[in-house]
C-alpha positions as CSV (number, residue, x, y, z in Angstrom):
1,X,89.0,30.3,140.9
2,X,86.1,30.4,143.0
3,X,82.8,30.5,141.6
4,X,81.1,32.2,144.1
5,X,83.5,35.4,144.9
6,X,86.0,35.2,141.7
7,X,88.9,35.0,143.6
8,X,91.6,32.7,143.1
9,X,91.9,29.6,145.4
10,X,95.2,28.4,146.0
11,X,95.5,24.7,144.6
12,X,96.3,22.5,147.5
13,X,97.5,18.8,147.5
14,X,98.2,16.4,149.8
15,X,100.2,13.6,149.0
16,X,100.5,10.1,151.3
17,X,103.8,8.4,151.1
18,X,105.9,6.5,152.7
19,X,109.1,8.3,151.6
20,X,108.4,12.2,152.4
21,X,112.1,12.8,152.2
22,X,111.8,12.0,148.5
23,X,110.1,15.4,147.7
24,X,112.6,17.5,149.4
25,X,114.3,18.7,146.1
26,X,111.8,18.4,143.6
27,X,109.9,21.0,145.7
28,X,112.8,22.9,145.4
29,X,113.3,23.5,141.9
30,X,111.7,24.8,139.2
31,X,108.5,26.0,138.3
32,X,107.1,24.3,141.5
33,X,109.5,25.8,143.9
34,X,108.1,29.1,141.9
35,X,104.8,28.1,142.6
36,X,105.1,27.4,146.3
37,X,107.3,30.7,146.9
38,X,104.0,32.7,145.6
39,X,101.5,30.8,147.0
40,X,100.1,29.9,143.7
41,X,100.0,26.0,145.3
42,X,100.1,24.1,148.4
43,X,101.7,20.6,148.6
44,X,101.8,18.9,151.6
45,X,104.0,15.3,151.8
46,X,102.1,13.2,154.6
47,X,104.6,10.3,155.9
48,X,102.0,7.4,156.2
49,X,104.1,6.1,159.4
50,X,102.9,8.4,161.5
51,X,99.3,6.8,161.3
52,X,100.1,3.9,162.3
53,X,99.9,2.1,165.3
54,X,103.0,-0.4,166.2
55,X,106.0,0.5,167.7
56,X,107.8,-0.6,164.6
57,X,105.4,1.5,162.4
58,X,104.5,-0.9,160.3
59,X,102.8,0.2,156.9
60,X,103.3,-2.9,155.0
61,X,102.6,-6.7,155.5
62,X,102.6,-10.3,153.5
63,X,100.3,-10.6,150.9
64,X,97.2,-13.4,152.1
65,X,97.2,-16.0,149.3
66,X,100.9,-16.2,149.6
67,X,103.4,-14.3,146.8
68,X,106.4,-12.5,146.6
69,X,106.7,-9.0,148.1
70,X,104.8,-6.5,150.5
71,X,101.4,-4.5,150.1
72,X,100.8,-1.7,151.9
73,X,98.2,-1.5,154.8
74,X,95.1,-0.4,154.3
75,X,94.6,1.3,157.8
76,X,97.6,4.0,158.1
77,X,95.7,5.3,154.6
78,X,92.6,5.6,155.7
79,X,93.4,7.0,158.7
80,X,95.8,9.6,157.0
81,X,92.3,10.1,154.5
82,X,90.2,10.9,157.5
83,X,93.2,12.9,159.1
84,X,92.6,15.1,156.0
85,X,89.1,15.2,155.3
86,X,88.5,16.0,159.2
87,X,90.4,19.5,159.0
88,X,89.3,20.2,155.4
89,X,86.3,20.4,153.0
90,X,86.4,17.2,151.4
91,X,89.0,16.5,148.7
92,X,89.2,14.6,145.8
93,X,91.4,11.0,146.9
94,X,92.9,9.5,143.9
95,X,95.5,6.3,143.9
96,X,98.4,6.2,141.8
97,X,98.7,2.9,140.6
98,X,99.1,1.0,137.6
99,X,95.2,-0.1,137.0
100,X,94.5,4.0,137.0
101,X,93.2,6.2,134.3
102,X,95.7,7.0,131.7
103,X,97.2,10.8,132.8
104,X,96.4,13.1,130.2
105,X,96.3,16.6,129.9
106,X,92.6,16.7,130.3
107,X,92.7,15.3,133.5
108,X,95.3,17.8,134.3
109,X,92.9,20.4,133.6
110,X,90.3,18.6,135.4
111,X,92.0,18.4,138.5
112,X,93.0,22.2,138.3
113,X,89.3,23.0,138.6
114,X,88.8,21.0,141.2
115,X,91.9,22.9,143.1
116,X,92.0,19.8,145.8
117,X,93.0,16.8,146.1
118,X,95.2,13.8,147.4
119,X,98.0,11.8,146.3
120,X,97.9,8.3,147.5
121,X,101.5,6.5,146.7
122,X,101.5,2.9,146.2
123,X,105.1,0.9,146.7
124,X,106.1,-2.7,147.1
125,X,103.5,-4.9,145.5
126,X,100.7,-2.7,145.5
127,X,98.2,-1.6,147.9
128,X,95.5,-3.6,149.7
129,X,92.3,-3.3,147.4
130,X,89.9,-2.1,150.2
131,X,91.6,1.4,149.6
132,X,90.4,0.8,146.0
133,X,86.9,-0.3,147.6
134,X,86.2,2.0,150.2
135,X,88.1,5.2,150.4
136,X,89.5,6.3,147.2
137,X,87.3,8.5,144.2
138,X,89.7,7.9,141.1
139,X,93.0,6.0,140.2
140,X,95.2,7.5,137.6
141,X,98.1,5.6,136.2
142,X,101.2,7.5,134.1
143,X,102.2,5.0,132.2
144,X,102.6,1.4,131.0
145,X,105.9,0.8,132.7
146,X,107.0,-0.6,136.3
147,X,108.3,1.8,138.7
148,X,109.0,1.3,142.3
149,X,106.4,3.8,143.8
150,X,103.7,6.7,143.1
151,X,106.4,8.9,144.1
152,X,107.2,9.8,140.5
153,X,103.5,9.8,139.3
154,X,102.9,12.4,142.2
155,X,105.4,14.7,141.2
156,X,104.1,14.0,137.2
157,X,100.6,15.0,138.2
158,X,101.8,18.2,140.7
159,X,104.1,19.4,137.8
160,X,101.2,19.2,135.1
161,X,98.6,20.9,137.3
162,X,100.5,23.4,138.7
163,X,101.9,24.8,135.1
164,X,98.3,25.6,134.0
165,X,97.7,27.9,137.2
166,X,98.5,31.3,135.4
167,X,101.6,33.3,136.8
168,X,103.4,29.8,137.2
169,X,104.8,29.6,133.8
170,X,106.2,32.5,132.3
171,X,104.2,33.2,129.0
172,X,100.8,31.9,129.3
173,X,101.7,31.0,125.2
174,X,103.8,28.5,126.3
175,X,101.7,26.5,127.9
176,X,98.8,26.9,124.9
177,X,100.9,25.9,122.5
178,X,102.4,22.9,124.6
179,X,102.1,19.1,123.1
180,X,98.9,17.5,124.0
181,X,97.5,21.2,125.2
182,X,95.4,21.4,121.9
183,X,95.6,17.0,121.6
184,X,98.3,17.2,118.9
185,X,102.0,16.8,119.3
186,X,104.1,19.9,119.2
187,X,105.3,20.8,115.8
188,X,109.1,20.8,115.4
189,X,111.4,23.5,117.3
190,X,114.2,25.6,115.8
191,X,116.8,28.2,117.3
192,X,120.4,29.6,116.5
193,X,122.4,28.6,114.1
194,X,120.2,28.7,111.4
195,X,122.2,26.2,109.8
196,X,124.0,23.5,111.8
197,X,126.2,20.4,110.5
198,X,124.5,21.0,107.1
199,X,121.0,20.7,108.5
200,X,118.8,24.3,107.7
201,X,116.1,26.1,109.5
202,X,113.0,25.8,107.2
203,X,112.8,29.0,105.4
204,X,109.0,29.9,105.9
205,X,110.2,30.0,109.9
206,X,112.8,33.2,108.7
207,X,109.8,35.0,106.6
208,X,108.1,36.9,109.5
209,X,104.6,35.9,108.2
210,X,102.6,35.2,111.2
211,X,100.1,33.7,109.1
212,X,101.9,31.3,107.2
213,X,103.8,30.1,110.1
214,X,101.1,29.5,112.2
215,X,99.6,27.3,109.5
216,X,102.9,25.5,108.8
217,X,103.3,24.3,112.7
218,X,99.8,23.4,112.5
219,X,100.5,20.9,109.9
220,X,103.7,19.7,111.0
221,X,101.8,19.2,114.4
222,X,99.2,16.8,112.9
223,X,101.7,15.1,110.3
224,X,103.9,14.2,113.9
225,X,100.7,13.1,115.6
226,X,99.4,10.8,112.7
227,X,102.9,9.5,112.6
228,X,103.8,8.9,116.3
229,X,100.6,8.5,117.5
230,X,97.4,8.1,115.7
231,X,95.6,6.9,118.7
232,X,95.7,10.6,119.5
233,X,94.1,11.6,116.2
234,X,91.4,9.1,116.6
235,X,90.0,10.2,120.0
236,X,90.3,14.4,118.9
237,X,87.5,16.1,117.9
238,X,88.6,17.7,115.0
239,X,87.9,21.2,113.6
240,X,87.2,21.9,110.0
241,X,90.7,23.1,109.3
242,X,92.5,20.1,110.8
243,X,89.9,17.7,109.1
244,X,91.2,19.7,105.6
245,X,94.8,18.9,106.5
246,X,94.6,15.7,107.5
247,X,92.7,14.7,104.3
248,X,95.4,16.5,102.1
249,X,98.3,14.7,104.0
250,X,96.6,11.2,104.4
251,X,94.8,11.3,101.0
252,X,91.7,10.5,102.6
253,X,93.1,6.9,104.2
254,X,92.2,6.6,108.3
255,X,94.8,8.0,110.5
256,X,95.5,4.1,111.5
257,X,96.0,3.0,107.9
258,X,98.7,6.1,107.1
């Protein structure tokens, strides 16, 4: 949205990679594809090759020091960064890369209101550290896991933002009452059958009081939480009614020692 007129400014990202080709579906499908086809969001794949500057289009050299693999040049990103900024008002530049920020949902949200930014994709062993240094404003990571690019942190990150820009998803419920969208886990999910290889729909879900239902899922959302993951509980600033439940299910323990 922008502040100044009110009107809606379509969310645009650039992302720098050296595999374009690897966004060709994913763009595709989906509540992206969705996205794109009403001009909700712009993303633009940049193929760092083309900023660079040998006839082999080289992006990628031996680490100095010696070691195994490749790291990525810094030059064909910082020209592909100044490519951008030149034609644009300045974006945010944020690194995929292991080192990052955990992803979160707040940073999603963060980076919805900011409505611009770009994608850098790291591959081989990493990317030299005077992108770190001198270009870059933030570096978000996904995960605590190995993967062979940013390719698949990029489309995490698109994917988040984009489903909070209203008129992507469906019912705007769905996204409010998403895990993580209130810092709890989602509270257990039931359909037809009502009963299923002897297992039953809990009843209070059948009763058609709102009321009770909604406190139910509340609870179940902070017993999942405190048992998958407390960490969550312990970073949450808590309302009244949560601190209540939490003292009834823990019995007044920390969320660590339950």
């Amino acid at each position: 949205m922008n502040p100044i007129s009110g009107r809606f400014s379509m969310l645009k990202i650039d992302v720098l990679t050296l595999f374009p080709e690897y966004f060709d579906s994913p763009l595709k499908t989906g509540i992206i594809k969705k996205a794109l086809d009403e001009g909700l969001i712009s993303v633009n794949p940049i193929d760092l090759r083309g900023f660079t500057t040998d006839r082999h289009k080289t992006a990628d050299d031996a680490p100095f020091g010696g070691g195994a693999g490749m790291v990525m040049k810094p030059e064909p990103i910082f020209k592909a960064v100044r490519h951008i900024q030149a034609r644009e008002d300045k974006p945010r530049i944020i690194l995929l890369t292991p080192q990052g920020r955990r992803f979160s949902d707040r940073e999603a949200k963060s980076l919805k209101k900011i409505g611009r930014f770009v994608l850098i994709c790291g591959r081989y062993e990493g990317v030299d550290e005077r992108v770190s240094e001198g270009l870059v404003d933030d570096e978000i990571s996904i995960g605590d896991y190995i993967l062979s690019g940013g390719e698949v942190a990029a489309l995490v990150v698109i994917e988040a933002v984009a489903r909070l820009i209203e008129g992507v998803v469906g019912k705007r419920e769905s996204v409010e009452e998403d895990s993580f969208s209130n810092s709890l886990l989602k509270y257990p999910q039931y359909t037809r059958p009502r009963k299923y290889l002897g297992m039953e729909v809990p009843e209070i879900l059948l009763s058609g009081d709102h009321e009770k239902i909604a406190e139910w899922r509340l609870v179940q959302s902070i017993k999942r939480t405190l048992l998958r993951r407390p960490d969550i509980i312990e970073g949450k600033e808590l309302s009244e009614k949560e601190r209540q439940i939490i003292e009834e299910v823990t019995g007044g323990r920390s969320p660590k020692e339950s």
